[in-house]
MARKEVEX-907303 format. One record per residue (C-alpha): residue number from 0; residue in one letter; x, y, z. Coordinates in Angstrom, 1 decimal, padded with zeros to 4 digits. Layout:
N
n = NUM res = A c1 = X c2 = Y c3 = Z
...
//
This chain:
135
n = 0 res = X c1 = 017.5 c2 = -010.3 c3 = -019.8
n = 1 res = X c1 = 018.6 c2 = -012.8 c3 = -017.1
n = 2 res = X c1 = 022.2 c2 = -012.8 c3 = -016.5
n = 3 res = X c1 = 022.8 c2 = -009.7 c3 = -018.6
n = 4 res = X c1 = 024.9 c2 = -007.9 c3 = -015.6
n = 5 res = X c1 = 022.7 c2 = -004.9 c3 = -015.2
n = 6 res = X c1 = 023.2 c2 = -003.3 c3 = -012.3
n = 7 res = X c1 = 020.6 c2 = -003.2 c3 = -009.6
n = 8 res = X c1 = 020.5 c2 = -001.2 c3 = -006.3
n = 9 res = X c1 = 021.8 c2 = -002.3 c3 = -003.3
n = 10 res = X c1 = 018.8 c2 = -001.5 c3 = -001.7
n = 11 res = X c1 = 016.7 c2 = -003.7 c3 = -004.2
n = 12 res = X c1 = 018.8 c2 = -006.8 c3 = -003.0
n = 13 res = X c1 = 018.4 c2 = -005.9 c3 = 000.8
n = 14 res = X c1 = 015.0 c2 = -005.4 c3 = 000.0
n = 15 res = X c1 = 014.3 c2 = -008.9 c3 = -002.0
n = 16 res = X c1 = 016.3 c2 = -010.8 c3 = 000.4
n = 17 res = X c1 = 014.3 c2 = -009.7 c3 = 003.4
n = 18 res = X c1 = 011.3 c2 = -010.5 c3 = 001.7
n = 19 res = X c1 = 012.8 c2 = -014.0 c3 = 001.0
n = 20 res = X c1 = 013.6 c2 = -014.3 c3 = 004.8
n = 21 res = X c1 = 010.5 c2 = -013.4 c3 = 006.3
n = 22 res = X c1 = 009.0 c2 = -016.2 c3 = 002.9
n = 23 res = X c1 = 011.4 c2 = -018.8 c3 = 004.4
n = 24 res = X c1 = 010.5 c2 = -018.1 c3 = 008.5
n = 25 res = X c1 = 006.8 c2 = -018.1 c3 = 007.4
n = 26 res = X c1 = 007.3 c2 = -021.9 c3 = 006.0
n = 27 res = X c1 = 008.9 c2 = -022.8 c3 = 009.3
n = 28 res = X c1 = 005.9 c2 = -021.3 c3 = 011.2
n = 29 res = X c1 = 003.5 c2 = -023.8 c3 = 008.8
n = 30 res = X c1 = 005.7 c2 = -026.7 c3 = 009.5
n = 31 res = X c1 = 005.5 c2 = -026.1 c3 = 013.2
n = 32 res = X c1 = 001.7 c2 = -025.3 c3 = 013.3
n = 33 res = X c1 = 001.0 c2 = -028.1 c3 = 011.4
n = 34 res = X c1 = 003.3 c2 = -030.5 c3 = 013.1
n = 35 res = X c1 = 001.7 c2 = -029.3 c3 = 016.4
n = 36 res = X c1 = -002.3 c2 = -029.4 c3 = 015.0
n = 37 res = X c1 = -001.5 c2 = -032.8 c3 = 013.6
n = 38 res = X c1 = -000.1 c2 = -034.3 c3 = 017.4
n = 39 res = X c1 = -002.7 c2 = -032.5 c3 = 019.0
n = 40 res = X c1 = -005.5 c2 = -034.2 c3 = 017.1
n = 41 res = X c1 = -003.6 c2 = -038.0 c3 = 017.6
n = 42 res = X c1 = -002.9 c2 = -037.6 c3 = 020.9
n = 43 res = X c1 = -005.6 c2 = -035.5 c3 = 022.4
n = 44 res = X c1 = -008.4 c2 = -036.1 c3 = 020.3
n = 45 res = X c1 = -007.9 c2 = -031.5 c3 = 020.1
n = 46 res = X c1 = -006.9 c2 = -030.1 c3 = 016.6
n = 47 res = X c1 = -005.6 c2 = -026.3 c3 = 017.5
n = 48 res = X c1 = -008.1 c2 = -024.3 c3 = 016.3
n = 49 res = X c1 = -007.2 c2 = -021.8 c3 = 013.2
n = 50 res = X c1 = -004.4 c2 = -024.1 c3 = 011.5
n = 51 res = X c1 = -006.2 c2 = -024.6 c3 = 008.6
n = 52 res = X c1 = -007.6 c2 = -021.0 c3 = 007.7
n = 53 res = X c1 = -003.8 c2 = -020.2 c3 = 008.9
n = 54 res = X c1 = -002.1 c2 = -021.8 c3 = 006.2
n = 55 res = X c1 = -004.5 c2 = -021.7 c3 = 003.4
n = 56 res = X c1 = -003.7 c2 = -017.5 c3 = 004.2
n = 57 res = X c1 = -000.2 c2 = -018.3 c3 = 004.1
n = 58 res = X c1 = 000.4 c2 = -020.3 c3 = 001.2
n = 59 res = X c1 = -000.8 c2 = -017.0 c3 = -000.6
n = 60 res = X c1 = 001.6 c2 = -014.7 c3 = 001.4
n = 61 res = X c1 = 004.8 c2 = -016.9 c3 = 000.7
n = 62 res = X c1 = 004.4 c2 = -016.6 c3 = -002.9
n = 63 res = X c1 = 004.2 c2 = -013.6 c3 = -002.9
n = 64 res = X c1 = 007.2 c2 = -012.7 c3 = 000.0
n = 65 res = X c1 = 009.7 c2 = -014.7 c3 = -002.4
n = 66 res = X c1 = 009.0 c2 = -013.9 c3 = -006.0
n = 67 res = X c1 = 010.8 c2 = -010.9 c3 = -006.1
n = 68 res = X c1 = 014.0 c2 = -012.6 c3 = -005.4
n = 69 res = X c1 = 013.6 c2 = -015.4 c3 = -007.0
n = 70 res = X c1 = 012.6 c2 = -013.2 c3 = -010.3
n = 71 res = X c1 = 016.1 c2 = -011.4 c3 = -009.1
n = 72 res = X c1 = 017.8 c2 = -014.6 c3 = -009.0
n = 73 res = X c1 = 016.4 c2 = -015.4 c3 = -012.2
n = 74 res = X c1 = 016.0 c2 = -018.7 c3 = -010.6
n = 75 res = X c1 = 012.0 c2 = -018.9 c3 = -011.6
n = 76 res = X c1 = 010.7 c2 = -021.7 c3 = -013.5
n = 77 res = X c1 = 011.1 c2 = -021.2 c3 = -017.5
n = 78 res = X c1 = 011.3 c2 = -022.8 c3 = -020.3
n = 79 res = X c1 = 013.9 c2 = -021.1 c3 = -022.5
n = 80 res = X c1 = 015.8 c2 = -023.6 c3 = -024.6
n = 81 res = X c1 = 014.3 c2 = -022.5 c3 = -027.8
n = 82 res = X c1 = 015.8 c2 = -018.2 c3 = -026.6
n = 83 res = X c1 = 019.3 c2 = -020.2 c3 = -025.7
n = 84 res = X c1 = 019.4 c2 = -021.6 c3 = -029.0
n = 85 res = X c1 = 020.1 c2 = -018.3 c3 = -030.9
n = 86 res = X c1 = 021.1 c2 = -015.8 c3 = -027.6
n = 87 res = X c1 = 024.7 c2 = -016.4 c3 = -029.0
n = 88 res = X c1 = 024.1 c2 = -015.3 c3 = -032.6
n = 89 res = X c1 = 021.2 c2 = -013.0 c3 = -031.5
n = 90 res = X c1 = 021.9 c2 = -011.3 c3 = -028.9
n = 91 res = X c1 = 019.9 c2 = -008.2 c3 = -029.5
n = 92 res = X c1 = 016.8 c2 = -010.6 c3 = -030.7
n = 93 res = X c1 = 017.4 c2 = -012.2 c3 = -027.3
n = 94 res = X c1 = 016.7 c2 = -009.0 c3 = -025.3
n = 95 res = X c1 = 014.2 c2 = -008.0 c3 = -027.4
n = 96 res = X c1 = 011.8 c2 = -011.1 c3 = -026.6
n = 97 res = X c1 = 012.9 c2 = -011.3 c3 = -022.7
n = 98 res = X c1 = 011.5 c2 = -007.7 c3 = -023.1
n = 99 res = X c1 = 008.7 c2 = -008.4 c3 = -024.5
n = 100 res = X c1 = 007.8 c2 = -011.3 c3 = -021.8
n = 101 res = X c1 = 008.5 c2 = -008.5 c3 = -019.2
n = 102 res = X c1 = 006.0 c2 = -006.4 c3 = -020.7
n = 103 res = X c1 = 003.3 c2 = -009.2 c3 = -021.5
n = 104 res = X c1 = 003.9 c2 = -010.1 c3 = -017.6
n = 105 res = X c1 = 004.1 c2 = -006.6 c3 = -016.5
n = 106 res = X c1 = 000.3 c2 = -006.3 c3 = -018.2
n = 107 res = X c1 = -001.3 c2 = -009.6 c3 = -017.1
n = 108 res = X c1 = 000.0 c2 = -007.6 c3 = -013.7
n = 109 res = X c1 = -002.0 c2 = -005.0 c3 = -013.8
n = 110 res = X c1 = -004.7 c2 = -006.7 c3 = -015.4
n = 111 res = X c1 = -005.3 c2 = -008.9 c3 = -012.3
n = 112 res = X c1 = -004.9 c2 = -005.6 c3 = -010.0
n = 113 res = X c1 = -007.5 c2 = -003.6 c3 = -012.5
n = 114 res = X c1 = -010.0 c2 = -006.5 c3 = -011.8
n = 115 res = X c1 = -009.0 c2 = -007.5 c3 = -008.1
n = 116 res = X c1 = -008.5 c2 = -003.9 c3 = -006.7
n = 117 res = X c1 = -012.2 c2 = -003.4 c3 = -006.5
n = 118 res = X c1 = -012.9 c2 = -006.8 c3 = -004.8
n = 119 res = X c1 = -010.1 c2 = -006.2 c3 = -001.9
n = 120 res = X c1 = -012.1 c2 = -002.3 c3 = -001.3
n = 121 res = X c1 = -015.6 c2 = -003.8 c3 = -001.2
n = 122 res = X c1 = -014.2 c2 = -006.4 c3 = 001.6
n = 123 res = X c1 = -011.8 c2 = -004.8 c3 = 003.6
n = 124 res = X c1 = -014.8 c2 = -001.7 c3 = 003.9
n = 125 res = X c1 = -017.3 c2 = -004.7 c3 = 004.3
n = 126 res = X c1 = -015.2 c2 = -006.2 c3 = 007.3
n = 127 res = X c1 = -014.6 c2 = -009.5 c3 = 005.3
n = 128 res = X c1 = -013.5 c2 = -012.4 c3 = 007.9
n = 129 res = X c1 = -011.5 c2 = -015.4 c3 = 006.8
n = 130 res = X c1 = -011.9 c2 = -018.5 c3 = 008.7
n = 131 res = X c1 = -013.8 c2 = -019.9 c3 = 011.4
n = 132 res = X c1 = -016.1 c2 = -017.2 c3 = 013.6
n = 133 res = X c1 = -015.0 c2 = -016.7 c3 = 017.1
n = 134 res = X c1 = -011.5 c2 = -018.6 c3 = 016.7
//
């Protein structure tokens, strides 16, 4: 339950944080290279080859770098007016159904891996390229 004080390791937080670093340094990175691919194709008629298969990677790996701490944080987008109505008077009906989101999202998890996992095999053993050949 967000909030709810439970203890977490201080490894975890380390851990999270880090990942939310390197999210945050990866934005900069985008900012710069698109900055630069943008000046390079107004004023030299030369787009830096890459920028675009460079981001559309990235986008992907910045989600995923910061959503561990910002699940942490419990700073993710939600909609729970309806759960703050009762928490008060409910408390233990409150836990129940942020436990029961956890496990619905916990499954939709592993769902995607179950159906995804064979997909990443067959293209990593395949030599799948992203992007543009010989850039």
């Amino acid at each position: 339950m967000p909030g709810s004080g439970t203890p977490v390791p201080a490894y975890f937080r380390a851990v999270t944080q880090t990942l939310n670093i390197a999210g945050t340094m990866l934005i900069l990175i985008m900012a710069v290279a698109v900055n630069a691919d943008v000046l390079g194709r107004d004023l030299f008629n030369h787009p830096i080859p890459g920028v675009l298969e460079f981001i559309g990677l990235s986008i992907v790996a910045v989600v995923f770098l910061q959503m561990a701490n910002t699940l942490h944080e419990g700073r993710h987008v939600s909609n729970d007016i309806f759960i703050h109505f009762f928490s008060a008077s409910h408390p233990r009906l409150t836990a129940g159904l942020y436990a029961a989101f956890d496990l619905i999202g916990a499954l939709l998890m592993a769902i995607i891996v179950i159906y995804i996992w064979p997909i990443v095999v067959e293209n990593y053993q395949g030599g799948y390229y992203a992007g543009t050949a010989g850039v």
